[in-house]
N, CA, C and O atoms as a Maestro MAE file, in Angstrom:
{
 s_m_m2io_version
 :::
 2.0.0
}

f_m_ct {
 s_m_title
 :::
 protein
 m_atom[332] {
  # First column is atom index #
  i_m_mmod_type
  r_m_x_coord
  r_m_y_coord
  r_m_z_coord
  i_m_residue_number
  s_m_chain_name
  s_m_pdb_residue_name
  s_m_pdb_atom_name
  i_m_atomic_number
  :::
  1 25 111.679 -43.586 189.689 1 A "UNK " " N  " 7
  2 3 111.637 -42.313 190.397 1 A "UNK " " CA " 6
  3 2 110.617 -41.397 189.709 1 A "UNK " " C  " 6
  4 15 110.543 -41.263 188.488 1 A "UNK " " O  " 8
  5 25 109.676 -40.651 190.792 2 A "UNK " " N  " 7
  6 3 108.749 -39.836 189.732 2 A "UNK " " CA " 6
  7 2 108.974 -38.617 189.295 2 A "UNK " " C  " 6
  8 15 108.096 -37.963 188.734 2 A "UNK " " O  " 8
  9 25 110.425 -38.089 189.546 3 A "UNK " " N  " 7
  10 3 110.652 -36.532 188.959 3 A "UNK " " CA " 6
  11 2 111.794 -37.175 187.988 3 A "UNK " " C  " 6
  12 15 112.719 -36.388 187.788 3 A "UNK " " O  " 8
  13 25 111.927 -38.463 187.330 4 A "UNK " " N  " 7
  14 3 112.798 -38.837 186.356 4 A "UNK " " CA " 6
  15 2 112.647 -38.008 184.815 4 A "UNK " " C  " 6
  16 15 113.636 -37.795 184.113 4 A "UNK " " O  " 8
  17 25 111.804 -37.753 184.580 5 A "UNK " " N  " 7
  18 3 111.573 -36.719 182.922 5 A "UNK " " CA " 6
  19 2 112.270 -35.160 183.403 5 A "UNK " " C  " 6
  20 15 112.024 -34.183 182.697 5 A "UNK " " O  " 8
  21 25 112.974 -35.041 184.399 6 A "UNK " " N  " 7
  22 3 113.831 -33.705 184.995 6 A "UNK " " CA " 6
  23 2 114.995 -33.868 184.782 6 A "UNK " " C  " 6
  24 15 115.558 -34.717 185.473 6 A "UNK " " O  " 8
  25 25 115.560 -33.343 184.055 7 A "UNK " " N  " 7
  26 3 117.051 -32.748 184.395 7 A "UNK " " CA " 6
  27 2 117.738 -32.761 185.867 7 A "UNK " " C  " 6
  28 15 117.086 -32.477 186.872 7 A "UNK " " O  " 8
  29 25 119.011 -33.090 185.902 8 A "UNK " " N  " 7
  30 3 119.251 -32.771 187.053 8 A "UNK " " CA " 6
  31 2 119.564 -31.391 188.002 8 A "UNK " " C  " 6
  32 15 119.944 -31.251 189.165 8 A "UNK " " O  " 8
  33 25 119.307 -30.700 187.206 9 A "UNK " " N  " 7
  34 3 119.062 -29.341 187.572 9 A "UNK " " CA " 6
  35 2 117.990 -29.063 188.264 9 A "UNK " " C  " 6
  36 15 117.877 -28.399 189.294 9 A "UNK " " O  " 8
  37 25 116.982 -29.773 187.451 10 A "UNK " " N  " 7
  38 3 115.875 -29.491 187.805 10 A "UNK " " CA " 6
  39 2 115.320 -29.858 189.202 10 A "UNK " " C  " 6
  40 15 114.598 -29.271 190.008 10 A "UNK " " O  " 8
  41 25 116.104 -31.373 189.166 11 A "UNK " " N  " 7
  42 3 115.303 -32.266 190.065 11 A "UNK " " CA " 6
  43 2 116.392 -31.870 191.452 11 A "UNK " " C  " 6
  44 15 116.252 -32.375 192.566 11 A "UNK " " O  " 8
  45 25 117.279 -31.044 191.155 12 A "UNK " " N  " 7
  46 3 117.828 -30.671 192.305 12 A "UNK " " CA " 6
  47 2 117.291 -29.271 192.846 12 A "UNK " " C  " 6
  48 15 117.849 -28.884 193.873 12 A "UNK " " O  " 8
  49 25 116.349 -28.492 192.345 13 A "UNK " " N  " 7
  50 3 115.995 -27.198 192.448 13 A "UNK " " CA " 6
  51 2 114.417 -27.762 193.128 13 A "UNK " " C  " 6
  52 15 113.941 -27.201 194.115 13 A "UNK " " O  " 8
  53 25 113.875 -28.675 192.594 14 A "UNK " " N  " 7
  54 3 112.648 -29.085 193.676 14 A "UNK " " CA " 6
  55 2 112.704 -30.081 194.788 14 A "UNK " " C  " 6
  56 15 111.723 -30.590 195.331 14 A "UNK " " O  " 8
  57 25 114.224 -30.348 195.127 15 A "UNK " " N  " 7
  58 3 114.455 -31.260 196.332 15 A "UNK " " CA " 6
  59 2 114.150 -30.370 196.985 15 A "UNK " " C  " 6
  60 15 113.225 -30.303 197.795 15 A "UNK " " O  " 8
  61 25 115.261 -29.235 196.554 16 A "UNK " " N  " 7
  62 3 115.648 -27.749 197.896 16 A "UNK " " CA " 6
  63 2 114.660 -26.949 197.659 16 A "UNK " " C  " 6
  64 15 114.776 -25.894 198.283 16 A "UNK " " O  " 8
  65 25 113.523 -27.034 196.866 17 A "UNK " " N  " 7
  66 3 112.340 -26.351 197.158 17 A "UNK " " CA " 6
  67 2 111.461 -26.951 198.575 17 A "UNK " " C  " 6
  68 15 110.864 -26.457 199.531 17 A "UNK " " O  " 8
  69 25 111.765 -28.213 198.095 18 A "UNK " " N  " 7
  70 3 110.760 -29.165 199.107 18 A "UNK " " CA " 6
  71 2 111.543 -28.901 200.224 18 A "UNK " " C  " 6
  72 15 110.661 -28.851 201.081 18 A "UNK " " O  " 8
  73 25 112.527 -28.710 200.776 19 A "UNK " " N  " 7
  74 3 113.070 -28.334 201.665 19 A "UNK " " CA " 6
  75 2 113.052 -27.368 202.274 19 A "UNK " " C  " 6
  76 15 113.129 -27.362 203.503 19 A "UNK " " O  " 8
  77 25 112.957 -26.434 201.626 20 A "UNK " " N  " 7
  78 3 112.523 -24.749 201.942 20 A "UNK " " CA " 6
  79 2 111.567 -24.613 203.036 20 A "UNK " " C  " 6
  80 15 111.648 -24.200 204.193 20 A "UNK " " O  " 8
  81 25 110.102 -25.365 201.889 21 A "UNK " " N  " 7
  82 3 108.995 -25.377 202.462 21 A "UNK " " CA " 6
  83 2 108.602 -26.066 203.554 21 A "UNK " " C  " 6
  84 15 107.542 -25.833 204.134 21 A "UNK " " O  " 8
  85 25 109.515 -27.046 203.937 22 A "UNK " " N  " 7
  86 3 108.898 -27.710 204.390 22 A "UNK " " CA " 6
  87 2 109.436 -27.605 205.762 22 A "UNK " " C  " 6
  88 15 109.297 -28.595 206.481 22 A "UNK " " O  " 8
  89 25 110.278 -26.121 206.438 23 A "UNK " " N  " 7
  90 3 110.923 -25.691 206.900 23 A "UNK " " CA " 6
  91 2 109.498 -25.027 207.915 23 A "UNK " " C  " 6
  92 15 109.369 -25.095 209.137 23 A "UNK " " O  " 8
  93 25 108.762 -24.534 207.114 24 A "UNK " " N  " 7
  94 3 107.429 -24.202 208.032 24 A "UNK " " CA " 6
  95 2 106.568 -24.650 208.257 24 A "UNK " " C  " 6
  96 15 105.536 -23.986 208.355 24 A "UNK " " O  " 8
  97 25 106.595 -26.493 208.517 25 A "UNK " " N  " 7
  98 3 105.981 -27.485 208.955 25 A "UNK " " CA " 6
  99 2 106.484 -27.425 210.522 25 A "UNK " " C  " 6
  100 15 107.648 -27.357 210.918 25 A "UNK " " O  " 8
  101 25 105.083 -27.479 211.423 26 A "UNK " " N  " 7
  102 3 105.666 -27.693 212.478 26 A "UNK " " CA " 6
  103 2 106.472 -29.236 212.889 26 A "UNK " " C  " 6
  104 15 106.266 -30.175 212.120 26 A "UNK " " O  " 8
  105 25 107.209 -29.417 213.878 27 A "UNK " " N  " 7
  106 3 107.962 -30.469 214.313 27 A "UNK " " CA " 6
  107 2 107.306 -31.749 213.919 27 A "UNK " " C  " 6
  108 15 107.714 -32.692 213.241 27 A "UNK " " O  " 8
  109 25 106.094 -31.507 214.575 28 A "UNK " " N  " 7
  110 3 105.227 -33.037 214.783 28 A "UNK " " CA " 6
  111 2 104.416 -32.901 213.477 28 A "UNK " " C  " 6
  112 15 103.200 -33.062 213.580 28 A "UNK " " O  " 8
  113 25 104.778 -32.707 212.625 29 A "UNK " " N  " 7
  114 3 104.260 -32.772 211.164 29 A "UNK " " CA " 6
  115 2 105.046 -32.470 209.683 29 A "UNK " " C  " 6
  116 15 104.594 -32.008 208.636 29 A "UNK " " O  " 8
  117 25 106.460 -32.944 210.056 30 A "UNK " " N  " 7
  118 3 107.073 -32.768 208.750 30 A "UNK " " CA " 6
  119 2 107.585 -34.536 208.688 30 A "UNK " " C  " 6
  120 15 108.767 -34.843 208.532 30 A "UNK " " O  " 8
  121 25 106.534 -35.510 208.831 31 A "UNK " " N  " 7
  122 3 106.603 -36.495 208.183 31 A "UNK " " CA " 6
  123 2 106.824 -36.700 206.898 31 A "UNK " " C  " 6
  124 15 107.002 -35.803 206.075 31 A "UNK " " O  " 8
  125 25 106.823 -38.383 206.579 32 A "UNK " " N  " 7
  126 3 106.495 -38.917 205.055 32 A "UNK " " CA " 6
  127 2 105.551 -37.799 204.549 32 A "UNK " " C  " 6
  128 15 105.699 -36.966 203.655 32 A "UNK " " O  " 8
  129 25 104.367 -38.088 205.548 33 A "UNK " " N  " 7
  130 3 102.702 -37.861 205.014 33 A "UNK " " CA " 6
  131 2 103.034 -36.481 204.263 33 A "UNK " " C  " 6
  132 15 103.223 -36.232 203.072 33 A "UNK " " O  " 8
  133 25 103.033 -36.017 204.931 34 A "UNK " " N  " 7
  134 3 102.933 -34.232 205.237 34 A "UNK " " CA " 6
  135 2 104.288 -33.365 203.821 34 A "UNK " " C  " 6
  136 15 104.231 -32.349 203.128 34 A "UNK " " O  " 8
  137 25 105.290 -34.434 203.997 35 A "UNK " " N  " 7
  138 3 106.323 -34.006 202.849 35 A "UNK " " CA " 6
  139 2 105.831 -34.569 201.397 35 A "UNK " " C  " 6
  140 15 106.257 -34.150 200.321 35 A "UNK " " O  " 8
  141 25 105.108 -35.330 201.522 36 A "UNK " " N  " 7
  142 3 104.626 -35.802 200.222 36 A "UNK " " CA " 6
  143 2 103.649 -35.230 199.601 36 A "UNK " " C  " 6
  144 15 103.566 -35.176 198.374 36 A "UNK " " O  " 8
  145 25 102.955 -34.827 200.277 37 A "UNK " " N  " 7
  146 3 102.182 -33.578 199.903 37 A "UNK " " CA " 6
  147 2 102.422 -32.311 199.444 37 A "UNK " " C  " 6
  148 15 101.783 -31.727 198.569 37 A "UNK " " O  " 8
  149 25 103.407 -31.884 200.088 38 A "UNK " " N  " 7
  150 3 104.351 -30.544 199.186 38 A "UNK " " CA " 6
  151 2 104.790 -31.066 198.372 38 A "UNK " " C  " 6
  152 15 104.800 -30.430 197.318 38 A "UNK " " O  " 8
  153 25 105.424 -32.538 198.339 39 A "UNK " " N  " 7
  154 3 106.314 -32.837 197.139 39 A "UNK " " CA " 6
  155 2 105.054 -33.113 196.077 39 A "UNK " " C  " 6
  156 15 105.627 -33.207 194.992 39 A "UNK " " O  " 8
  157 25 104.158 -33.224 195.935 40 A "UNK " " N  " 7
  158 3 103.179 -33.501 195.043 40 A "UNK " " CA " 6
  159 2 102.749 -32.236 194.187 40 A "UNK " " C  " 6
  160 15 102.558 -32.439 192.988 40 A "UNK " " O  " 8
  161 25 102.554 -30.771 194.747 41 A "UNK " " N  " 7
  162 3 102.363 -29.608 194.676 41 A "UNK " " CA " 6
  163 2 103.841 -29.531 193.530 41 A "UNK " " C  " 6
  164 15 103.868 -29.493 192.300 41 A "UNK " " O  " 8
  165 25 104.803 -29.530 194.400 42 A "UNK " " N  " 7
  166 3 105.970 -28.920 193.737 42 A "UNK " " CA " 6
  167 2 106.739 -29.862 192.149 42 A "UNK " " C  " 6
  168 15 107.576 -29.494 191.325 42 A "UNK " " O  " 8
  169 25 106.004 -31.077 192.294 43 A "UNK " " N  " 7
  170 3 106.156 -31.699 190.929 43 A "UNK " " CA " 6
  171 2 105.112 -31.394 189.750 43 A "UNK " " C  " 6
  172 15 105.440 -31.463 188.565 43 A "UNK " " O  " 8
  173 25 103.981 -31.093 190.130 44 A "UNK " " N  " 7
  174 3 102.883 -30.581 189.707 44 A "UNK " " CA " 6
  175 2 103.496 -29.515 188.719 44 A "UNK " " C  " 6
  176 15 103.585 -29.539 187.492 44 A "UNK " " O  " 8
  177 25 103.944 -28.438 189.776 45 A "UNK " " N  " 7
  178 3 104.630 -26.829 189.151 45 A "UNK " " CA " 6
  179 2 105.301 -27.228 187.958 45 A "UNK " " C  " 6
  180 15 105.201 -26.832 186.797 45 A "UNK " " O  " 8
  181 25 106.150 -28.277 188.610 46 A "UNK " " N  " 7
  182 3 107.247 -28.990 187.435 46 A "UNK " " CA " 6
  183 2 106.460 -29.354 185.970 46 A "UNK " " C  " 6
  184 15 106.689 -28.918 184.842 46 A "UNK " " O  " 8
  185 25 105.713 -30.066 186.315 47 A "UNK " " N  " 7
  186 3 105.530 -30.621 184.760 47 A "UNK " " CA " 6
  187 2 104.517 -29.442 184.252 47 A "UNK " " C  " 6
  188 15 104.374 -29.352 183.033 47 A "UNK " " O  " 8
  189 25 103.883 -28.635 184.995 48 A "UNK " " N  " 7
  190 3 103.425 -27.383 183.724 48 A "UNK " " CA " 6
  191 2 104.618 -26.670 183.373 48 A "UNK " " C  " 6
  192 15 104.469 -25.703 182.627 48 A "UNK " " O  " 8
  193 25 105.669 -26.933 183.731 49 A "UNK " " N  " 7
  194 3 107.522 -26.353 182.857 49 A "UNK " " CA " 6
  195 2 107.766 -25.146 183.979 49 A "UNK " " C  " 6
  196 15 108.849 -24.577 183.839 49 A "UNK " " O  " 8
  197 25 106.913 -24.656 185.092 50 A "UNK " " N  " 7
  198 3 107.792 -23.637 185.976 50 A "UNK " " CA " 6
  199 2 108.407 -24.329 186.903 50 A "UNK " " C  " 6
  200 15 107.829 -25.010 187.750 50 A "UNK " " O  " 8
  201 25 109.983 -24.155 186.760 51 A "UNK " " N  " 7
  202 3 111.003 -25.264 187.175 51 A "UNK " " CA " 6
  203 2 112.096 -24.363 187.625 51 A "UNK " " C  " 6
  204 15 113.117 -24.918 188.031 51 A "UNK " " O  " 8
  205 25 112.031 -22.446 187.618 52 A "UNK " " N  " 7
  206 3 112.654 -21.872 189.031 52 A "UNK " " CA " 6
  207 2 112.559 -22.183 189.859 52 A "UNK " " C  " 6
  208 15 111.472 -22.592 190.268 52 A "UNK " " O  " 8
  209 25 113.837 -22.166 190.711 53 A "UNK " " N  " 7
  210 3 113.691 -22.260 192.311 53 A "UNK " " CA " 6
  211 2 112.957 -20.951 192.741 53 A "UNK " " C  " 6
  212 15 113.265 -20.856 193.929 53 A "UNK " " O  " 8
  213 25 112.417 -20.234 192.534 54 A "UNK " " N  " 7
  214 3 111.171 -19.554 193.046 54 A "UNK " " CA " 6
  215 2 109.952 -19.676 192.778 54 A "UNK " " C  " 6
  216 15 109.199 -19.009 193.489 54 A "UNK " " O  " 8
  217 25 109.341 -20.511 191.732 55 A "UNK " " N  " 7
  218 3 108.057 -20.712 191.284 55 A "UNK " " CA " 6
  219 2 108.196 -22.229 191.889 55 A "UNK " " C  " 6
  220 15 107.125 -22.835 191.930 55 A "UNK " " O  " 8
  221 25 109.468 -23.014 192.417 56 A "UNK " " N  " 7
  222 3 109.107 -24.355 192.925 56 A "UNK " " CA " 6
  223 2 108.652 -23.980 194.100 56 A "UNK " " C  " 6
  224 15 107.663 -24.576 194.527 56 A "UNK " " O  " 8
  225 25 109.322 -22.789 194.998 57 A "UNK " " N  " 7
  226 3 109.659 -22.908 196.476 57 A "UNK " " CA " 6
  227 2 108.619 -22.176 196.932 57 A "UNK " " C  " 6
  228 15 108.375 -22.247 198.137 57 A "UNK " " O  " 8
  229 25 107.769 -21.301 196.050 58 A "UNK " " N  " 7
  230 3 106.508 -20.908 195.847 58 A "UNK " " CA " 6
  231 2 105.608 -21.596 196.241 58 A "UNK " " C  " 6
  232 15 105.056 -21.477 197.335 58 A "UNK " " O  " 8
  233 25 105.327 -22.483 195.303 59 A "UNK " " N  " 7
  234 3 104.441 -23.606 195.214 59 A "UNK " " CA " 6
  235 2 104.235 -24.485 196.586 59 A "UNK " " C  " 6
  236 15 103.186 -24.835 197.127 59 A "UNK " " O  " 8
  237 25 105.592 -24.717 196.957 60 A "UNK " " N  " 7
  238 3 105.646 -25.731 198.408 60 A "UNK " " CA " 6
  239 2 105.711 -24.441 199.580 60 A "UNK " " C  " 6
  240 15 106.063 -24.839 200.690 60 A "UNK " " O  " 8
  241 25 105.514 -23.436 199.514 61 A "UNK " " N  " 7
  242 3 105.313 -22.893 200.491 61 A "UNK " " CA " 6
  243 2 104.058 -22.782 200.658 61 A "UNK " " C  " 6
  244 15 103.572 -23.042 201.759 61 A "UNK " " O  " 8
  245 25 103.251 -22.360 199.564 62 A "UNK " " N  " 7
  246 3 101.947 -22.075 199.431 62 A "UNK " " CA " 6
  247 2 101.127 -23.409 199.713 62 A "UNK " " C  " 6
  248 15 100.296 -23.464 200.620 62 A "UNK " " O  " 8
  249 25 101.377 -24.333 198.991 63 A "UNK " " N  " 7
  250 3 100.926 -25.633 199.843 63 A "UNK " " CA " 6
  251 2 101.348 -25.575 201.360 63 A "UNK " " C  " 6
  252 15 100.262 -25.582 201.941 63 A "UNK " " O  " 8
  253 25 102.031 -25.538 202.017 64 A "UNK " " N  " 7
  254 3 102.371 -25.667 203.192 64 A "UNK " " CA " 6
  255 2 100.859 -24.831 204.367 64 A "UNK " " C  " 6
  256 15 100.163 -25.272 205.281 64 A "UNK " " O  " 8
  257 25 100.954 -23.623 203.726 65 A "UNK " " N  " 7
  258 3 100.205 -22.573 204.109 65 A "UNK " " CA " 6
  259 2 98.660 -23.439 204.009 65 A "UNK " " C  " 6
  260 15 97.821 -23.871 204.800 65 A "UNK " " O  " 8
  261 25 98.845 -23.395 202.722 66 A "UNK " " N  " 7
  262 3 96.951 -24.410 202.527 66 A "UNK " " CA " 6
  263 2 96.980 -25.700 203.413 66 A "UNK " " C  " 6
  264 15 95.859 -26.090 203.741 66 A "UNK " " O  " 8
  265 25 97.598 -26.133 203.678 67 A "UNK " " N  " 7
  266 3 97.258 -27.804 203.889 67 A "UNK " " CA " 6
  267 2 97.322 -27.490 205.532 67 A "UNK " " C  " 6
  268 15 97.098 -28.483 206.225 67 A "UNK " " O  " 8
  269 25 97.538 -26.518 206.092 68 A "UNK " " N  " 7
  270 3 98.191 -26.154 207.472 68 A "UNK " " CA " 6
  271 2 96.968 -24.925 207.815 68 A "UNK " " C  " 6
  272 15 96.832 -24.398 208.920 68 A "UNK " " O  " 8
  273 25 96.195 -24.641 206.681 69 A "UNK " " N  " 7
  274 3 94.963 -23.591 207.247 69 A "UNK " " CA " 6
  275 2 95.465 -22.318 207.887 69 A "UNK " " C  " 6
  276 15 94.863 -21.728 208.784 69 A "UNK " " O  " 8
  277 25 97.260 -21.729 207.061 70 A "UNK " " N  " 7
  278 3 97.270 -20.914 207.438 70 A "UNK " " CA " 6
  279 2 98.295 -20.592 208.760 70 A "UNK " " C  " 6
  280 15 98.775 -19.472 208.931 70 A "UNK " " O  " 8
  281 25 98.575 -21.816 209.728 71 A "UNK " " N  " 7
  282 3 99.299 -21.566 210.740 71 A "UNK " " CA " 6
  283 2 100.693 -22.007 210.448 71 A "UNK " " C  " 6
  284 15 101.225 -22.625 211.370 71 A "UNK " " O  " 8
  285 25 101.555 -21.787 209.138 72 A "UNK " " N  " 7
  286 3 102.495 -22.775 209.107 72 A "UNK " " CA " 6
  287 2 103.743 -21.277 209.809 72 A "UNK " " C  " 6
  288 15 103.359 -20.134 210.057 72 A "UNK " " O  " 8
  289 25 104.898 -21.692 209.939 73 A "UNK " " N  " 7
  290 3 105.952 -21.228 210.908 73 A "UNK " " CA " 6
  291 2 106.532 -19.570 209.819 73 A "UNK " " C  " 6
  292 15 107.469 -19.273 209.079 73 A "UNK " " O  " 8
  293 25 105.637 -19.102 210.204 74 A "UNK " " N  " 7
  294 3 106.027 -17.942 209.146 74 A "UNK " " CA " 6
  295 2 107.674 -17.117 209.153 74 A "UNK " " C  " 6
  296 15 108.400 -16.977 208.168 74 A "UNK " " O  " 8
  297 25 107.861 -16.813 210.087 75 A "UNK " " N  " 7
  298 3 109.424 -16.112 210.060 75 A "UNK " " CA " 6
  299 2 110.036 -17.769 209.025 75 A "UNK " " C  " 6
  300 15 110.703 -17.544 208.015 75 A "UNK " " O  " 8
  301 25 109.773 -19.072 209.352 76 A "UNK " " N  " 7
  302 3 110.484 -19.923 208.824 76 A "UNK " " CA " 6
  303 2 110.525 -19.623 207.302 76 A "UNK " " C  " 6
  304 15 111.504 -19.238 206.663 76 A "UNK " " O  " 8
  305 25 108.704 -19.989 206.639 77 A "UNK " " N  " 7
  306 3 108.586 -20.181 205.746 77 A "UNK " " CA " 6
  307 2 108.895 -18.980 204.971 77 A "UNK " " C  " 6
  308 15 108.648 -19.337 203.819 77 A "UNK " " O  " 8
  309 25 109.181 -18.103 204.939 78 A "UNK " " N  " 7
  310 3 109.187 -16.882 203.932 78 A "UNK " " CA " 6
  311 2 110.310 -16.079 204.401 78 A "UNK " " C  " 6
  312 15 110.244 -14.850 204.369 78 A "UNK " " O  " 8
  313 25 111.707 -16.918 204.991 79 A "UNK " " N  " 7
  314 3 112.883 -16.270 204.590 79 A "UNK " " CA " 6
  315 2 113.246 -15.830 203.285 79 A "UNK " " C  " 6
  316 15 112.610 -16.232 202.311 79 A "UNK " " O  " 8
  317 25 114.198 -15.049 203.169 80 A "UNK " " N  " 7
  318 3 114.925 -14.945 201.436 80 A "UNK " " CA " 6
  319 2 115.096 -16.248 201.050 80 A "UNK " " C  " 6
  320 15 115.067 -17.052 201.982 80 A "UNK " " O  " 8
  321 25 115.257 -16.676 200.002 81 A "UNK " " N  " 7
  322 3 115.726 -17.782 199.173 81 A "UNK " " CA " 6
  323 2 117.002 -17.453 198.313 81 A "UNK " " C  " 6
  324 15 117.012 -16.798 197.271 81 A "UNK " " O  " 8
  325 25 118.235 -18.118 199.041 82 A "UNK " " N  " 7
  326 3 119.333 -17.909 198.457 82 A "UNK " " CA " 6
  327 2 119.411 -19.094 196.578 82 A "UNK " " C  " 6
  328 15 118.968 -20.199 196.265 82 A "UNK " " O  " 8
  329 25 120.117 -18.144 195.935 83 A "UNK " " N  " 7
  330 3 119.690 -18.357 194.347 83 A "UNK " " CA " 6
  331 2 121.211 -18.778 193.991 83 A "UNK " " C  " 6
  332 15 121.516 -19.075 192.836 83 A "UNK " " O  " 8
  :::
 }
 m_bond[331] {
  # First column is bond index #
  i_m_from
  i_m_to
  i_m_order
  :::
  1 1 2 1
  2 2 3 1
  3 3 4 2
  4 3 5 1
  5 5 6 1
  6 6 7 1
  7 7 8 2
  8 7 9 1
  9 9 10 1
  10 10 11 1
  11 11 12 2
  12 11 13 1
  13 13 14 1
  14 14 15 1
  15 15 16 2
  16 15 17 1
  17 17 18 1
  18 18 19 1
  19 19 20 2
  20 19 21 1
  21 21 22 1
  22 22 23 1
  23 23 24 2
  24 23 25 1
  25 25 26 1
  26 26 27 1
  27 27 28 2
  28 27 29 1
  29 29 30 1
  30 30 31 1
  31 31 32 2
  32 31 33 1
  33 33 34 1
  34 34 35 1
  35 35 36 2
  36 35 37 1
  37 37 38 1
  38 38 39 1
  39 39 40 2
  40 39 41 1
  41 41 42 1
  42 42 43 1
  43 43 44 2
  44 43 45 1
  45 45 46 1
  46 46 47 1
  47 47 48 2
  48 47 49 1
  49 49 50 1
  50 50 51 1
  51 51 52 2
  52 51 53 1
  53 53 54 1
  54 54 55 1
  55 55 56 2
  56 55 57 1
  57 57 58 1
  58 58 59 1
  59 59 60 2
  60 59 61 1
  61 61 62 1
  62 62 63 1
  63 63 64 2
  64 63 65 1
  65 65 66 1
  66 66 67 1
  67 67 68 2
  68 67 69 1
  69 69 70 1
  70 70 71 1
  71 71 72 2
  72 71 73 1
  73 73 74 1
  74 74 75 1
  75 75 76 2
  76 75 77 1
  77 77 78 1
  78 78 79 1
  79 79 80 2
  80 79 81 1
  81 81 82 1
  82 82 83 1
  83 83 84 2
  84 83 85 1
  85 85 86 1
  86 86 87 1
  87 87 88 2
  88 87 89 1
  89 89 90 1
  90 90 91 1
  91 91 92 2
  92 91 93 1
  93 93 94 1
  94 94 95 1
  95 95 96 2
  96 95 97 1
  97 97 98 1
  98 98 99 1
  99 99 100 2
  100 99 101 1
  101 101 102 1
  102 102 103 1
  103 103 104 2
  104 103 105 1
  105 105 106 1
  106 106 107 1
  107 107 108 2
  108 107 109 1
  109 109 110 1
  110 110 111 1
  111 111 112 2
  112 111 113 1
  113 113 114 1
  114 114 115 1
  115 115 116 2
  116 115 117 1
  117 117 118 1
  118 118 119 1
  119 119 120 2
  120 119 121 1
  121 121 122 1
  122 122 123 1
  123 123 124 2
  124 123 125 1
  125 125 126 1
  126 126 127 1
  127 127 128 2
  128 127 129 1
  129 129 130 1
  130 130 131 1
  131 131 132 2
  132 131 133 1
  133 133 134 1
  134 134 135 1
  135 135 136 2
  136 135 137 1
  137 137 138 1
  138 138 139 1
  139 139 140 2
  140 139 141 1
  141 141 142 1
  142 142 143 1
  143 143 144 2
  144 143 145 1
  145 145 146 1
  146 146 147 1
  147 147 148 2
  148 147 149 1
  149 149 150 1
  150 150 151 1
  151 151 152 2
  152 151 153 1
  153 153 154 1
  154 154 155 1
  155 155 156 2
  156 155 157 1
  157 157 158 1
  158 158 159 1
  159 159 160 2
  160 159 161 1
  161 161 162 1
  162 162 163 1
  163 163 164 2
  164 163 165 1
  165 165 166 1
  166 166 167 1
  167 167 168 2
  168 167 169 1
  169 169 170 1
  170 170 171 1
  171 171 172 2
  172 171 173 1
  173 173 174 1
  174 174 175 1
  175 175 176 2
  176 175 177 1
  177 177 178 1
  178 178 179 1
  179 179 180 2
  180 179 181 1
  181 181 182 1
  182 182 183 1
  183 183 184 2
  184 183 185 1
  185 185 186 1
  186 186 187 1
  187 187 188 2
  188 187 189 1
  189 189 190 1
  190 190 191 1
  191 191 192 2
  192 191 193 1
  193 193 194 1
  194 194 195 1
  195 195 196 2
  196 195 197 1
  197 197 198 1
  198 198 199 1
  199 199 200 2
  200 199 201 1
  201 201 202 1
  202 202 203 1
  203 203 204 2
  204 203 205 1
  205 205 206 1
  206 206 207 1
  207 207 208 2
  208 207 209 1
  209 209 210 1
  210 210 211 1
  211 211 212 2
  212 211 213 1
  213 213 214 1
  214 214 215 1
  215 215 216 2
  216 215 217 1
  217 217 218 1
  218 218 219 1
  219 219 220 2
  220 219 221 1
  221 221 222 1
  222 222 223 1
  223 223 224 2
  224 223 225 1
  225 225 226 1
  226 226 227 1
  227 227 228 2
  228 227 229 1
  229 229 230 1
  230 230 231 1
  231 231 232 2
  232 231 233 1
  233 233 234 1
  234 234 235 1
  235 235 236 2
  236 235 237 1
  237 237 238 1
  238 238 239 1
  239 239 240 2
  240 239 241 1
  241 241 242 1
  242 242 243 1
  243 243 244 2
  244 243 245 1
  245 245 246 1
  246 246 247 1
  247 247 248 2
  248 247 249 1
  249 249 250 1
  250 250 251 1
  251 251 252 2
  252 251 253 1
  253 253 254 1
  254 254 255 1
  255 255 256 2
  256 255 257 1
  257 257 258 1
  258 258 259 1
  259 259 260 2
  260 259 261 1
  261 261 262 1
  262 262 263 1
  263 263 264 2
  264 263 265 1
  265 265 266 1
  266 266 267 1
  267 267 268 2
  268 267 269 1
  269 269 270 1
  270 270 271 1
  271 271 272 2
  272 271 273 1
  273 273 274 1
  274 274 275 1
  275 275 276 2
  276 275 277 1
  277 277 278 1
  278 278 279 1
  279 279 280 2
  280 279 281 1
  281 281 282 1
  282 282 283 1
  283 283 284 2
  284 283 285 1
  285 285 286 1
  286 286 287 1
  287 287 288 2
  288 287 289 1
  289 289 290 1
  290 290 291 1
  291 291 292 2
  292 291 293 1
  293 293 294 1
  294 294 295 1
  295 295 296 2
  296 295 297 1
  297 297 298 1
  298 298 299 1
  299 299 300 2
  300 299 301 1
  301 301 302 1
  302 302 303 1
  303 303 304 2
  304 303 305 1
  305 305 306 1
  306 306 307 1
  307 307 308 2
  308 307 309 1
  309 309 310 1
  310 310 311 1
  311 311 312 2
  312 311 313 1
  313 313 314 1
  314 314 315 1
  315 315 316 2
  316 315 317 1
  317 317 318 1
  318 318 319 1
  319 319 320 2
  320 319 321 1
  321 321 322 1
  322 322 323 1
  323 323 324 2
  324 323 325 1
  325 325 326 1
  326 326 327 1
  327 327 328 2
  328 327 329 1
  329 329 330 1
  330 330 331 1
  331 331 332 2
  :::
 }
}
């Protein structure tokens, strides 16, 4: 598994990051492809050690936004984040 050097804290705070984000993927694009790509971003965050669920859910939102040029489901993506 590649988020194995995580705690399970951890590695449970960038599932539900990846989840967050990936909330403002439209329909016909929250594949493998498309989730692996946030999940790549949000492990990234991880191993420079920012491992809040707001600097993860950050990260995969902000990817979402980049990889999407901007049109990703905004009321979706930037609800509150319950802590």
């Amino acid at each position: 598994m590649i988020s194995e050097g995580f705690d399970e804290a951890v590695r449970s705070r960038m599932e539900y990051a990846l989840e967050l984000a990936c909330r403002g993927l439209p329909a016909n694009q929250q594949g493998y492809e498309w989730r692996k790509l946030v999940a790549e971003d949000i492990l990234c965050c991880a191993r420079e050690g920012r491992t809040s669920l707001e600097q993860l859910t950050a990260t995969g939102r902000r990817c979402v936004v980049d990889k999407l040029g901007g049109r990703a489901i905004s009321e979706v993506l930037f609800e509150p984040v319950a802590v």
